[in-house]
C-alpha positions, 0 to 999 in steps of 0.5 A, a space after each residue: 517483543 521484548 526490549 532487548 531484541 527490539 534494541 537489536 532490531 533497531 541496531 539492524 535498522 541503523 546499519 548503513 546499506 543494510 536495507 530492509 531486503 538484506 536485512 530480513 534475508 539475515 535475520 531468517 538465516 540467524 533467527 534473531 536480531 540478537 542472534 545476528 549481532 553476537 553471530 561470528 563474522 565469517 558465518 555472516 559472510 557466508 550468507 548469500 548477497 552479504 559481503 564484507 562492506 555490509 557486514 562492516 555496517 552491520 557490526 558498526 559500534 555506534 549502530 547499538 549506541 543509537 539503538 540505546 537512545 532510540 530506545 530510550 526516546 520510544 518509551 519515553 514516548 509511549 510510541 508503539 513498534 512492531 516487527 516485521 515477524 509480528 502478528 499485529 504488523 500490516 497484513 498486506 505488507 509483510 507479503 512485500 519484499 522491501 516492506 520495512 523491518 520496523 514500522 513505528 506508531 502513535 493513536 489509535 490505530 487497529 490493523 487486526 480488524 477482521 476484514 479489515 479493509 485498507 485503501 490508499 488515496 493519492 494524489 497532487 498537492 496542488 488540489 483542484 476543486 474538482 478533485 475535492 469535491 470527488 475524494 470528499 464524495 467517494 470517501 462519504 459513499 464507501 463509508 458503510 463498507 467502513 474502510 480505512 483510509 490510508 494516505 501521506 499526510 501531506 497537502 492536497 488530495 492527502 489532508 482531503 482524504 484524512 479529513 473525509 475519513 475523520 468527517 465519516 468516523 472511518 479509520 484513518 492513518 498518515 503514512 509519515 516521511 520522517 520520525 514521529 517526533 515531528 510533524 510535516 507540514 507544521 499546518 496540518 498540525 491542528 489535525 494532529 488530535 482527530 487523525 489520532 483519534 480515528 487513527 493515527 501516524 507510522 513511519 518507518 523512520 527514526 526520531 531524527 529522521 527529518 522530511 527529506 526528498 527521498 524519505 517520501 519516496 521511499 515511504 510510498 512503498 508503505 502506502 503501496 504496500 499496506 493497502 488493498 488498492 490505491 487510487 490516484 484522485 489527481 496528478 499531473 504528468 509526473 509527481 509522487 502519486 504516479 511512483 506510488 501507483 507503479 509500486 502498488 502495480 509491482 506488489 500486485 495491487 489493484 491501481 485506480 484513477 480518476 479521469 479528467 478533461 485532456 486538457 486539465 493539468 492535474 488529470 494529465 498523469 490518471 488520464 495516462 494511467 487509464 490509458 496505458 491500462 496501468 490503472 482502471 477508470 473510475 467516476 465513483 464509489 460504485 466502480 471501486 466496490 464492484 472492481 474489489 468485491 465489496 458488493 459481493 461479500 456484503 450484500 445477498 444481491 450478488 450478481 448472477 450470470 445471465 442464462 443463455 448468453 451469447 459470446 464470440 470465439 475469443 470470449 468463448 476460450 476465455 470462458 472456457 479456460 476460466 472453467 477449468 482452471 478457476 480464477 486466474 491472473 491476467 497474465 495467466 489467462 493471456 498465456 493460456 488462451 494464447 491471447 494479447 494483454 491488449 486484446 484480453 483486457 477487451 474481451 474481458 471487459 466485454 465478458 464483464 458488461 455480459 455478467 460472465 465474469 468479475 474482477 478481483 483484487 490483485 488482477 484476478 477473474 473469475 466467472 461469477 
């Protein structure tokens, strides 16, 4: 990407209102950012959903003056920016539709690893020992299968999940709520140099960009959207974690949590995401191997269907449905086998404990 659309873009992603949706919805219409600044104001209005307001922020003078300092700023940093339309933007999350339409970083970062394989660790600040002890040992056990470790930074589960990946010699990436400039909290500062070693830091923010409430909600959408699955160590009833595992459900992510005892504080928000069925349960590395096909893809002990098993009536229909069509959503089967969500999930699970089925990523199954 050259400078000057890169000074284009950013003028874009300045544009007050203009969110990452608009955004790309006026850059495929105009087939640059260039393009969509030296574009006639009546043509820019004659794309769908873009009204004379957001047109307004979009044509904003000071939009290109800031894009100038920025600019400046980045280079002067040796900082790396990618576009959205780029080959080295994150795999995963170019498939999302409020993905950010820049994505800034520093270290040693390497997204173009084939098979590459991304997890997402989260979780309460407030970390227990109990949750510690899991995160430091899941990470450790997943470590031949050399996956990268994507999290917030932050306290609690995020510093334990970027320091096991350090400690493993795994890839490791701090998902930033703010410029790149800046480092939130101060005292993680002393992990600066390893994390950028074994990885680093992106954002979607710009330099004066400082850590503000909504900045990490709205960054939870890159640590959804970049991985593969995101798992939930500890959370209480409500906290950012929860609104990350709702996100990776909405891109159609595979969503894990840890269980805990119904009366620990922290375990209250995975005890409910395992109840609601809105994550699946894990204790250990193996679940998480098994339930993305890691073991199957990485060992030639794969796991053969039983000879001769026997199924009741509604797993004989899944069966058969999972026969002729191949590997299927979950929504999908329940449609076409005439079958609740609820009463599908058991069957399924029952199926799985026979060696009938597996699942995959993103909900599917498959018969193995």
């Amino acid at each position: 990407m050259t400078d000057k659309e890169l000074l284009f873009l950013l003028a874009m992603h300045r544009a007050p209102k203009v969110g990452d949706i608009t955004a790309k919805k006026i850059l495929q219409h105009c087939g640059s950012a260039e393009a969509v600044l030296k574009e006639k104001r009546s043509n820019l209005l004659q794309i769908g959903g873009v009204g004379t307001f957001l047109v307004n922020q979009l044509l904003r003078k000071e939009n290109l003056i800031e894009a100038e300092k920025e600019l400046a700023f980045i280079r002067s940093s040796n900082y790396n920016v990618v576009s959205y339309y780029e080959e080295e933007y994150p795999r995963n999350l170019r498939h999302c539709i409020d993905g950010p339409i820049l994505i800034f970083s520093r270290g040693n970062i390497n997204l173009t690893k084939p098979n590459n394989k991304i997890l997402s660790i989260v979780g309460t600040r407030q970390i227990t020992s109990y949750g510690s002890a899991f995160c430091e040992e899941l990470i450790s056990d997943l470590a031949p299968f050399d996956p990268l470790i994507l999290s917030g930074f932050a306290y609690g589960i995020d510093i334990c999940a970027h320091k096991s990946a350090i400690k493993n010699n795994l890839q490791t990436i701090g998902c930033l709520a703010h410029g790149l400039n800046q480092i939130y909290p101060k005292v993680h500062s002393k992990y600066v140099s390893e994390m950028e070693h074994n990885g680093g830091f992106i954002t979607d923010f710009w330099s004066d960009e400082g850590p503000e409430r909504n900045n990490f909600l709205k960054r939870n959408r890159v640590i959804a959207g970049m991985a593969d699955a995101v798992i939930v160590v500890e959370s209480a009833g409500k906290g950012g974690s929860l609104v990350t595992a709702d996100i990776a459900a909405s891109y159609n992510r595979d969503v894990f949590a840890v269980p805990g005892r119904a009366t620990d504080k922290f375990s209250e928000g995975c005890n409910n995401l395992i109840k609601t069925q809105q994550a699946h349960m894990i204790t250990s590395a193996a679940d998480i191997v098994y339930m993305l096909g890691w073991e199957l893809k990485e060992s030639v002990n794969s796991v053969q269907k039983q000879m001769f098993v026997e199924m009741d009536e509604s797993e004989q229909t899944v069966y058969d449905y999972l026969q002729e069509n191949g590997k299927q959503l979950l929504d999908s089967i329940a449609l076409g086998c005439k079958m609740p969500i609820h009463k599908l999930v058991t069957v399924l699970f029952g199926m799985e404990m026979k060696g009938v089925v597996r699942p995959l990523p993103g909900k599917l199954f498959e018969l193995i």
